[in-house]
N, C-alpha and C positions, 0 to 999 in steps of 0.2 A: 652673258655676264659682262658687267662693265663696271669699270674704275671712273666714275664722277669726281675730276680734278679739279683743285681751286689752287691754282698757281701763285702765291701768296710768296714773296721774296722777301726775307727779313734781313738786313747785316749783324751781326753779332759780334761786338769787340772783342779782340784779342784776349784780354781782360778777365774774361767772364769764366763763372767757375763751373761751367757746365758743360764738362768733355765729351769727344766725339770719339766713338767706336774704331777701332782699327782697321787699317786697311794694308796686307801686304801687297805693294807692288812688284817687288822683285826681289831677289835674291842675290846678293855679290860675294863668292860666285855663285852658279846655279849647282856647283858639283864639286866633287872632292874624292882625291885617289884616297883608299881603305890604307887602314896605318902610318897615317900622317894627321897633320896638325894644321887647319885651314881656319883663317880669321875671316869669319862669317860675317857677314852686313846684311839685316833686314832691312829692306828698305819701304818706304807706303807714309803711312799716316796716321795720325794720331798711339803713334808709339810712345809711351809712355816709362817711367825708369822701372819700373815695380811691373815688369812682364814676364809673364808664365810662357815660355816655348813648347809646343804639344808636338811632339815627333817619335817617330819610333825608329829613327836614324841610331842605327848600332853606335853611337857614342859618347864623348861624355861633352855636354857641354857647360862652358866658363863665362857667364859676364866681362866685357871689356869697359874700359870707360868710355863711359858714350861721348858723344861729338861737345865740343866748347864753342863751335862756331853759334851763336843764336840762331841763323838761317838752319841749321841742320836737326838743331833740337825737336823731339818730335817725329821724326822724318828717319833716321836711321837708328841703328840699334848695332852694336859692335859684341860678336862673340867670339871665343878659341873653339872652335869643333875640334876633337881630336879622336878623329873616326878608328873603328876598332880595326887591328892590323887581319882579322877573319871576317869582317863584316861583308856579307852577300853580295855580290855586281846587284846592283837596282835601284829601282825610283822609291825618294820616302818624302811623305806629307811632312809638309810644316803647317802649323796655325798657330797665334801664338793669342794669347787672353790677358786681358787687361781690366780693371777694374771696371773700364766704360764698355766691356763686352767681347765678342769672341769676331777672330778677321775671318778673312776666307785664305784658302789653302793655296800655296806653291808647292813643287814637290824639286827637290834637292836631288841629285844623282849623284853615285859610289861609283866609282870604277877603280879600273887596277894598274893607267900609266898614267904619270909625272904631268902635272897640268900646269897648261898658261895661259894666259888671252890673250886674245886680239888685238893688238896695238887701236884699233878706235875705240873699242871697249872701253882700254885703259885712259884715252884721249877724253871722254866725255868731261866736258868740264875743267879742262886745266890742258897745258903746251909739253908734248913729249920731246920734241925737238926733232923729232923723224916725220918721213912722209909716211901717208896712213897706204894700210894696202889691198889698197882696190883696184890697183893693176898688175897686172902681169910683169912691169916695169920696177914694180915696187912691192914684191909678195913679200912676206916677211918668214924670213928664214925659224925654225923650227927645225928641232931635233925626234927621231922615232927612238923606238913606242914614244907616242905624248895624244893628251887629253888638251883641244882648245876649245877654251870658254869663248864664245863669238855672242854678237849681236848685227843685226840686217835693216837696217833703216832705209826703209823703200826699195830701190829699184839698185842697192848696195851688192857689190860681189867684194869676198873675203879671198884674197888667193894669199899660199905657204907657200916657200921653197923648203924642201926636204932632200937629203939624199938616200938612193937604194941600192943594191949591189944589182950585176947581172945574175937571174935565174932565183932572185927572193921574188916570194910572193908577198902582200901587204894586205893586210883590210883595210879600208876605207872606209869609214860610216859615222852619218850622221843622226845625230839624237835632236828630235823637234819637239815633233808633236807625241811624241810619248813623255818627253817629261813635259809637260804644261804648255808648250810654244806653239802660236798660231799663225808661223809660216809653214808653209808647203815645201821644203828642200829639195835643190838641187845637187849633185852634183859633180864636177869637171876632173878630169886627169890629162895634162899636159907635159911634154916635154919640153926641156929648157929652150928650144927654138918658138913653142906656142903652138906647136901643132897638136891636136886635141887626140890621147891615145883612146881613151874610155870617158863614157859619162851617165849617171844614171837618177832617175825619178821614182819615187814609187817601188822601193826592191821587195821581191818577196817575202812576206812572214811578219811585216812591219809595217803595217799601214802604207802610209803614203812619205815616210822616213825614206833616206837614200842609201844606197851600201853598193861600194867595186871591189874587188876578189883580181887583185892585177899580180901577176908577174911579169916582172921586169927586164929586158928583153939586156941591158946591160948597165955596168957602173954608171954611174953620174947622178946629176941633179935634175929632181921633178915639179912639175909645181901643181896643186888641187887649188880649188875656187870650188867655193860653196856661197850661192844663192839661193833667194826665193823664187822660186820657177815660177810663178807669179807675177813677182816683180810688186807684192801686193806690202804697204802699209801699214802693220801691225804694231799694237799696243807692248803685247809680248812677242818679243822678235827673237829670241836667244836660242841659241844653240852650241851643241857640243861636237865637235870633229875630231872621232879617235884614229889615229891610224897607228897599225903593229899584227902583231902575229899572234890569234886568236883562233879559237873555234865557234862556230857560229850554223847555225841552221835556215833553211831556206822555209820550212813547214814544219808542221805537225799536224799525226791523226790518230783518236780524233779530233774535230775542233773544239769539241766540248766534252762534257758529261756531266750525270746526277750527282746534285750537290749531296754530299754522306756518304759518298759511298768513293771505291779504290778505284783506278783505271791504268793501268800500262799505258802510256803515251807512244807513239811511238815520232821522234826527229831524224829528218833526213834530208837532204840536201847540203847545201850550204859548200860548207870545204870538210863537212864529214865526212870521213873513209867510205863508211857506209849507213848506215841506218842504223840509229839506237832506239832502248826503248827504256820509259823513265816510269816508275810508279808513283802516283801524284795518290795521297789519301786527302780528300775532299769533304771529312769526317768534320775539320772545324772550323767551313769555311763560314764565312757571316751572312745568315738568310738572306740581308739587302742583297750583297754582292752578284754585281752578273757577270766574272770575271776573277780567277787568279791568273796564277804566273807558275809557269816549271822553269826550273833552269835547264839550261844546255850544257853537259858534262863536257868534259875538254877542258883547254887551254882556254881560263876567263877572260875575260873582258866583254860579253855581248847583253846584253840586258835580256832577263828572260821574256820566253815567251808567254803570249796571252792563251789561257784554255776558259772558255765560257764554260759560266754555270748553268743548272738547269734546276725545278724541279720536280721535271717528267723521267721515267725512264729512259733508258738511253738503250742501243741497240748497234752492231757493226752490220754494216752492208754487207747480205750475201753475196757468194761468188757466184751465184749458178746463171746461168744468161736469159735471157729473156724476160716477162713482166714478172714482175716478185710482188708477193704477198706481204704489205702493209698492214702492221699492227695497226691499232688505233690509239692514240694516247701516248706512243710513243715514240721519240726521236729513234730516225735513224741514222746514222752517218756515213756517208756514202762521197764516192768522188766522181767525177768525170773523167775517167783516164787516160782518154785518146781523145784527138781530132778528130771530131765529127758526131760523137758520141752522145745519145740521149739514156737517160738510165729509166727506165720504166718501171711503176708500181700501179697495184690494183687493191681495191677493198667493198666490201660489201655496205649497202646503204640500203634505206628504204624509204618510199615518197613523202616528202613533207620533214626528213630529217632536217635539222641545220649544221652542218660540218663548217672547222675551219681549216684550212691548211697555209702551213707556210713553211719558207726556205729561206734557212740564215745562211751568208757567205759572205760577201763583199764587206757588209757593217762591222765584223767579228774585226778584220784586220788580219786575218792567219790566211785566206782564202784569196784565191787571183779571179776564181769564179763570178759573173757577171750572169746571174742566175735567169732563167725563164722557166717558168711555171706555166703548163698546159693541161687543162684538164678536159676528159673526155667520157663518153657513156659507154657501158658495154660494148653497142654497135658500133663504137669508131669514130663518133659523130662528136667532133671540138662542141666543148661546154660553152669554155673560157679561156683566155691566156695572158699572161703578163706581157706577154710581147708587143701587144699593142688592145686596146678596149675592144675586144673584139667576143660578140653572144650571139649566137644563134638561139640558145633555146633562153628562154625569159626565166633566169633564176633570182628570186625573191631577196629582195636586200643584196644584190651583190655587190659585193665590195672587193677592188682588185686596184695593187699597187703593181707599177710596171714600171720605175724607178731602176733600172741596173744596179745604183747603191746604195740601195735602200732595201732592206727583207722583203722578199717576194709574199704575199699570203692572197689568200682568195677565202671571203666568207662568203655562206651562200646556201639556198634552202634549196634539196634534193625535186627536182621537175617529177609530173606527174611518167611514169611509165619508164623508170630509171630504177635500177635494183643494182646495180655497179658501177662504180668511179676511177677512172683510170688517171693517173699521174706521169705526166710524162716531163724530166729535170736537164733544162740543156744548157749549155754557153751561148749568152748571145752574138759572140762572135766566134762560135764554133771553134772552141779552143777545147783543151781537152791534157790532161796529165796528173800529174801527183799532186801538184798545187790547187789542182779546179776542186776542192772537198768543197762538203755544202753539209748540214743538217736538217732534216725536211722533217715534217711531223704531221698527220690528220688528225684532227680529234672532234669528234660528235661530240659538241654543245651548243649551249644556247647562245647569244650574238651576247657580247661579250666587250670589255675594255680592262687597260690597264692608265696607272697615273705615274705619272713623274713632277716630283718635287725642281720645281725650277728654282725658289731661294734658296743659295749656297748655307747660309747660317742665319738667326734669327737673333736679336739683341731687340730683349723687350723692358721700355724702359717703364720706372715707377713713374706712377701719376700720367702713361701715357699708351701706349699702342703699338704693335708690331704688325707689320704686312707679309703675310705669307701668300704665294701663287702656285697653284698646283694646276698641272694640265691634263687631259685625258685624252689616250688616243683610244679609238672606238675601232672597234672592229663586229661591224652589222646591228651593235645597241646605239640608240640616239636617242636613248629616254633622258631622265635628269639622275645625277647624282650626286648621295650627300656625302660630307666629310666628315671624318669623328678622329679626335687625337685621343686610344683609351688612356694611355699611359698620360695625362695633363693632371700636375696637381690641382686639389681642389681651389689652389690661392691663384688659379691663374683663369680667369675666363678665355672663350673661346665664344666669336661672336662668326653671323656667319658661315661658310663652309657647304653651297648649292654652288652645282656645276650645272646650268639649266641645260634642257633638252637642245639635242644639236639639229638645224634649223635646216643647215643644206643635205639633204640626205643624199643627195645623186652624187655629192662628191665621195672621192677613193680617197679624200685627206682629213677624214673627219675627225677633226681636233678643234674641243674645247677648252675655256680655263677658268676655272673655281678660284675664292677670293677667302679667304678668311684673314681675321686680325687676335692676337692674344694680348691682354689686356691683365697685367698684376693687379692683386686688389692691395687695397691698401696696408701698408705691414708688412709686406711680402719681402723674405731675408733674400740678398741678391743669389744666385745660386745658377749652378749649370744643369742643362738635361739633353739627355738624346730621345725627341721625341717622333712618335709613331704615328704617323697619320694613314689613313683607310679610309674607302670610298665604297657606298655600299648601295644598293640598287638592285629593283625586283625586275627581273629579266625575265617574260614569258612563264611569270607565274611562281618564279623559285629565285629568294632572295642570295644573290653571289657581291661577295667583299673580295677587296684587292688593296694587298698592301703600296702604297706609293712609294717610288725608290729615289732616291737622289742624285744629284751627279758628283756625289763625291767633291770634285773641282769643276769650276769651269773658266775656260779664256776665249775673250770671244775675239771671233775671226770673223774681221768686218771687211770682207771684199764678196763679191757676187760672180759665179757664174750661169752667164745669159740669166733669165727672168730670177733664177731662184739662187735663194741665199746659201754660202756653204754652213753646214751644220758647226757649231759651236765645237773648241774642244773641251769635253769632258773627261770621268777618270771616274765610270763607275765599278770598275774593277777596285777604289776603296770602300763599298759598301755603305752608304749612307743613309740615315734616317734623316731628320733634323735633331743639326745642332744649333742648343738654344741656349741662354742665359738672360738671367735677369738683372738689370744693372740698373746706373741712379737714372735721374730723373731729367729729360731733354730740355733745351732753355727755352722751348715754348710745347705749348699744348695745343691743339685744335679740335674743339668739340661741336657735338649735336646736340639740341634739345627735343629730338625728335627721337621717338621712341625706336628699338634695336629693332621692331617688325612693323613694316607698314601693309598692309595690303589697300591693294591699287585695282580699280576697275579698268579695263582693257579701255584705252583711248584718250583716260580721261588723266590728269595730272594733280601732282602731289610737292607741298613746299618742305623744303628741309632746313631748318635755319642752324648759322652755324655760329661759331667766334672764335678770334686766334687772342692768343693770353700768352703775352710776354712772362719769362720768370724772373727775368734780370734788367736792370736800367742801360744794359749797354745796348740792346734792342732798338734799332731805327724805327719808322714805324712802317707802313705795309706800303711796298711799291705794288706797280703795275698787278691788277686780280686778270684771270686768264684760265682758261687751262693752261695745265702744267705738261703734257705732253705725255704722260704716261699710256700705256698702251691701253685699248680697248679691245678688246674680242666682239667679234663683226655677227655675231650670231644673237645678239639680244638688239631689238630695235629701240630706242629710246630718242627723245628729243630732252635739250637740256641748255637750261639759261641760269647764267651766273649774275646774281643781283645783290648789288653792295650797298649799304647802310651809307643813307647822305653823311650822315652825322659822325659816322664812326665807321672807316674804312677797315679794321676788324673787324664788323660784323655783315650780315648778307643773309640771303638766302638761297638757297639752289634748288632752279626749280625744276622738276624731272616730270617727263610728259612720255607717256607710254606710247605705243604703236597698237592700233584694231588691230593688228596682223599676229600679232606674237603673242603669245601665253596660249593656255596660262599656265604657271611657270614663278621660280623663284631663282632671284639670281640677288647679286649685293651693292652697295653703294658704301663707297669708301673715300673719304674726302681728305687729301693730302693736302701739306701748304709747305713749302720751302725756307731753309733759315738757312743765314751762312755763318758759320762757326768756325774762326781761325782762319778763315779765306778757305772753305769748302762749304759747298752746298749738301745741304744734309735735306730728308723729306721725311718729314713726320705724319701721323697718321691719326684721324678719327677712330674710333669703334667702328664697324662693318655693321652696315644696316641692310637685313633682308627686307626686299621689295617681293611682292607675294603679288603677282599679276593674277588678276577673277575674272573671272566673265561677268557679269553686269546683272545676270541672273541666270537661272533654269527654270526647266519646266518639269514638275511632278506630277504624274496623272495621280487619281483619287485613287485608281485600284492597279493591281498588278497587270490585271487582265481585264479591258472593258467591253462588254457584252454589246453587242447591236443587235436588234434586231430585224432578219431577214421579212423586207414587204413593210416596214415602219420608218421612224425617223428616232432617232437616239441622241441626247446630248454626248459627246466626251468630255469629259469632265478632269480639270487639272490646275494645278495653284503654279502660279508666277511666284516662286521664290527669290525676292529681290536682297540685294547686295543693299548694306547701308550706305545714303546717300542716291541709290538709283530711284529715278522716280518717272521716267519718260515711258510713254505709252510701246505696247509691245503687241506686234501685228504675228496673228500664229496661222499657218496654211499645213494641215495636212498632205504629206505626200508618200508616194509610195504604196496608194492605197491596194486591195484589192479587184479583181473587177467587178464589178458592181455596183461600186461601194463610190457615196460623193462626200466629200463635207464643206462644209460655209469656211471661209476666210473669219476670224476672228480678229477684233480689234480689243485692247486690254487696255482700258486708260491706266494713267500710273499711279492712279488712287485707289485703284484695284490688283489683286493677288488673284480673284478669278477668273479662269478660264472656260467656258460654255462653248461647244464647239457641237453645230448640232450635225450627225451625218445621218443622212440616208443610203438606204441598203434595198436593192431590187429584190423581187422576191426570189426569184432564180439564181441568186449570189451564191456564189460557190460555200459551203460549211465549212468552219475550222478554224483554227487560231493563226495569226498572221501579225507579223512587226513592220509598222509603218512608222516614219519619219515625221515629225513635227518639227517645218520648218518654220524657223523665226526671224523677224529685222525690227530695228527699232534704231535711236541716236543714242549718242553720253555729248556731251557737254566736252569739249577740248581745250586744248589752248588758245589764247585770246576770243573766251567764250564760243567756238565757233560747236557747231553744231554737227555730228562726222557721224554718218549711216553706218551702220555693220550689220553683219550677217553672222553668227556663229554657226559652229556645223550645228547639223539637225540633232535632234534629242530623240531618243528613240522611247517608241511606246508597242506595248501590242492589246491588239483586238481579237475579239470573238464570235465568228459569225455563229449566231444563233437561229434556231427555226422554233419557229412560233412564236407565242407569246410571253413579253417577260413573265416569269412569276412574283416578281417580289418587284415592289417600285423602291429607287434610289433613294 
């Protein structure tokens, strides 16, 4: 699959009456204590006066008058939140809608002490008259219980002075990446001298969030520092630092269960007395969602915790010791309880089955477990392990992630003389307790994927196009898959939607991505939808659909560690479809005259002509042509030259020149161009055009089954079904024969469809029916006329050794 970019820069004056979709960039503040009254500031783009706020924040919210400064119009939006005095500790979505379309989502945090921010917070943009505080020198005093709103600009430390009595204890904790922020936090406890008492990364139960549980040894003054333990850069950098006297949990188990149905939860750790247990009914939770939330009883203020959804049954891990018997199909929930400890399961299988298994832990966020998956045959004899690539026996499609944080699974077809599979579930650092839980599952099917919606929201405008990317991870299927939104009104086309076959099969990371565009027809009343898209594909004979899920929110987290990138924050514990709206009409268009399906001969290349069509006079005209930089997926080979019109730099052609290697296969071409509207760059979109990769021809014998005669000579007999346009001679050799059996190399000029392929048969030739291979080569025609040999695989045919004489001639 690939995005064919035409990097097309327009400027568009201020002027011009053709609005740009919204953008929230932050939230001032990100949060606000429950029964109080906070003057909310959206802040982003293309904010508009006549804006819809979409939240399910317990409160009521008021319009303020927006900003008089010119510079800010646009840009900020002034509310009175005045959150409900019982409204839940938690994270709540905002999006807000505008006539020009729907933004993407921040999420707002409640909590239950007196909030302030961080004097540079408050600095951005104007002189406070104090020094900021980013030393120890100069923390900024705060009072407890309190809520501070912070932000971290690079390599920034925030440090408080507080005071605490001797023999209080205090929470400490910080709120990142659960509500929307894509710093990693740290952090510090110091006493008034700088000497560091406690400091922490990563606390339990909370992702990668920080939290210290300190009592304090006597009166006086302390001072916390909260950084990014990174020290890394981010776009969304804010964060919340509550400190006070809360209850709070370190775990819970299990880490999941079946969506619809009840579960007793049970929390423990933390500064709980002891172990509680919460009943969570999961009766109406939202199909997307792969994630709610329990609260933690006690003394509030902790943001609840995460419980994954499922929907497999669910199961508790037996006590009894030794290998335990593994349903199939269903989760079980199980922990690691001690140091050193492996948890062993067994199940029954039978040669040539396709099982998949896998172990959710580390990714959930609730789990300290850093999972290794080992599987083994009845005799004892290692399969496979996540621990490192490691196969002794050749199991068919294997596919195995060995990522510590990332879900362990193993797909994988049962070896010949195997009738039992053993699992064996450890720490890769032999670690081991109430926090090491994992949910493990086997299930017998066929190789198998699921999809994830990577655009946050869709705003499709009239007279234009929208770009939707959908991605598949594969687990042991690497066929093609199509895309279908049922729920699309009929006023809305859907062009598009092939995720072709994935190319590298030996990788354990097989991820492709699918392209489709939704296009209003004309007339179409502007309107909102939450739509459903599905991917559907015949796997081993039996057609299986998977709904694709979304990420709810996402903020991306642009730092690396070593080669590989940290994953994005998302939030699909808000259960997402696509959200869509149809809205006016963008200030330019970019079209094709080139029909919505082309099909393409392997090798040979195809023009696409296009043109950008200003709608308004404030339009420059077309700078620098280019690609535009949009990502490509590495798994379709193509060649591609961007050709612009002497005479008229809006127009071109793009010319796409396929690879002999790849198809055949259908994937899309979608041709973007860039305009700047209001001093933002916006990218607009063609219709999606499927490209339908052929092979050049085939070969059809005349009969199902073609007789030879044993002690004679036989034509084979079979027609060259050519592709339109193919017309090059095509060389056919026989292979695979049986013994006895010879036949003549065939030559087919390209003015002929027949094939005459005379073999000879010894009289001793063995009897019976036999499929042999008809191997073929011939050219296509390439780019810059050039002339490019291939081979497609062999075409299969079969033969009939006969004895004696035909009866009936051809």
């Amino acid at each position: 699959m690939r995005i064919i970019s035409l990097a097309l820069l327009i400027a568009l004056t201020s002027t011009t009456a053709f609005a740009i979709a919204p953008i929230l960039e932050k939230l001032e503040p990100i949060g606000g204590q429950r029964g109080t009254a906070v003057k909310l500031t959206l802040v982003g783009q293309g904010l508009a006066d006549r804006t819809q706020v979409i939240s399910k924040i317990p409160a009521s919210l008021t319009p303020l008058s927006p900003p008089k400064e010119m510079e800010r119009q646009g840009k900020e939006l002034p509310y009175l939140l005045e959150i409900s005095a019982d409204a839940p500790v938690g994270v709540y979505p905002i999006r807000i809608q505008t006539q020009e379309g729907l933004s993407n989502i921040l999420l707002f945090s409640v909590g239950v002490f007196p909030e302030t921010a961080d004097k540079e917070t408050e600095a951005v943009g104007r002189d406070i008259g104090e020094p900021l505080n980013d030393e120890l020198e100069t923390a900024q005093a705060i009072t407890t219980p309190v809520t501070v709103n912070g932000t971290l600009p690079g390599p920034d430390r925030d440090f408080y002075r507080f005071s605490a009595k001797g023999g209080e204890n205090l929470v400490l904790e910080v709120e990142s990446r659960r509500i929307g922020s894509a710093i990693d936090p740290g952090i510090e406890l110091f006493d008034v001298s700088g000497n560091r008492l406690a400091w922490n990364q990563d606390a339990p139960g909370i992702g990668v969030d920080a939290r210290l549980d300190h009592k304090f040894a006597k009166d006086g003054e302390y001072l916390v520092a909260v950084r990014d333990s990174r020290f890394s850069d981010q776009e969304q950098n804010f964060y919340r630092l509550k400190i006070g006297q809360y209850t709070y949990a370190d775990g819970l188990f299990p880490l999941g269960w079946r969506r619809g149905e009840t579960i007793d939860v049970e929390l423990f750790g933390g500064n709980l007395p002891e172990p509680v247990k919460v009943r969570v009914d999961l009766a109406a939770e939202d199909p997307v969602a792969e994630f709610t939330y329990v609260q933690v009883p006690g003394e509030a203020g902790v943001l609840p915790m995460r419980l994954a959804l499922g929907d497999e049954p669910d199961s508790i891990e037996p006590e009894s010791a030794g290998v335990r018997e593994l349903q199939r199909g269903t989760f079980i929930n199980g922990r690691i309880s001690k140091t050193g400890e492996t948890d062993n399961y067994k199940f029954s299988v039978k040669e040539g089955e396709r099982w998949h298994v896998q172990l959710r832990a580390a990714r959930l966020g609730t789990s300290s477990l850093y999972g290794v998956l080992t599987l083994f045959d009845g005799k004892g004899e290692t399969l496979g392990t996540t621990r490192e690539i490691s196969v002794r026996h050749k199991l068919s499609n294997l596919d195995i992630v060995e990522d510590p944080n990332a879900d362990q699974h193993m797909s994988f077809e049962v070896p010949d003389g195997v009738d039992e599979i053993h699992i064996q579930v450890e720490d890769l650092l032999g670690r081991g307790g109430d926090l090491f839980a994992y949910r493990l599952i086997a299930k017998q099917q066929p190789a198998d994927f699921s999809l994830t919606i990577l655009t946050q929201q869709v705003n499709m405008p009239l007279r234009g196009s929208a770009l939707v990317t959908i991605r598949s991870d594969r687990q042991g299927y690497q066929g093609p898959i199509e895309l279908s939104i049922p729920n699309l009104p009929g006023d809305i086309v859907m062009n598009g939607g092939h995720i072709p076959f994935h190319e590298h099969q030996g990788s354990s990371l097989a991820v492709s991505t699918g392209f489709l565009t939704l296009t209003p027809k004309p007339g179409v009343e502007p309107q909102t939808l939450n739509l459903e898209i599905w991917g559907e594909a015949e796997v081993e004979g039996k057609l299986i659909r998977r709904r694709a899920r979304g990420p709810g929110m996402k903020s991306i987290v642009s730092f690396k560690i070593g080669e590989s990138t940290v994953n994005d924050n998302v939030a699909p514990w808000l259960g997402s479809d696509l959200p869509a709206m149809v809205v006016k009409e963008q200030g330019a268009v970019i079209e094709s005259t080139a029909p919505h399906y082309i099909k393409l001969i392997q090798g040979t290349q195809t023009k696409i002509p296009w043109q950008f069509t200003a709608r308004s006079n404030g339009l420059s005209r077309v700078g620098k042509a280019g690609r535009d930089g949009l990502r490509a997926t590495p798994n379709v080979r193509v060649t591609q030259r961007l050709e612009l019109d002497p005479k008229n730099p809006n127009k071109g052609v793009f010319v796409l020149g396929s690879q002999v290697g790849w198809g055949p296969g259908k994937f899309e071409v979608v041709l973007p161009a860039k305009i700047e509207v209001d001093g933002r760059e916006e990218t607009i979109y063609s219709p999606a055009i499927t490209i339908d990769i052929v092979r050049a021809y085939d070969v059809q014998p005349a009969d199902e089954v073609t007789a030879l005669e044993a002690g004679g000579t036989t034509e084979f007999l079979a027609t060259i079904r050519r592709e339109e346009g193919f017309d090059r001679e095509v060389e056919v050799k026989a292979e695979n024969l049986p013994l006895g059996v010879a036949c003549e190399t065939a030559k087919v000029p390209g003015t002929s469809d027949e094939l005459r392929l005379p073999c000879t048969v010894e009289a001793d030739a063995a009897l019976g029916e036999f499929e042999i291979d008809l191997a073929t080569s011939s050219t296509v025609i390439g780019g810059e006329d050039k002339e490019i040999p291939f081979s497609p695989p062999p075409f299969k045919a079969k033969v009939k050794i006969a004895d004696g004489k035909l009866q009936a001639a051809r």
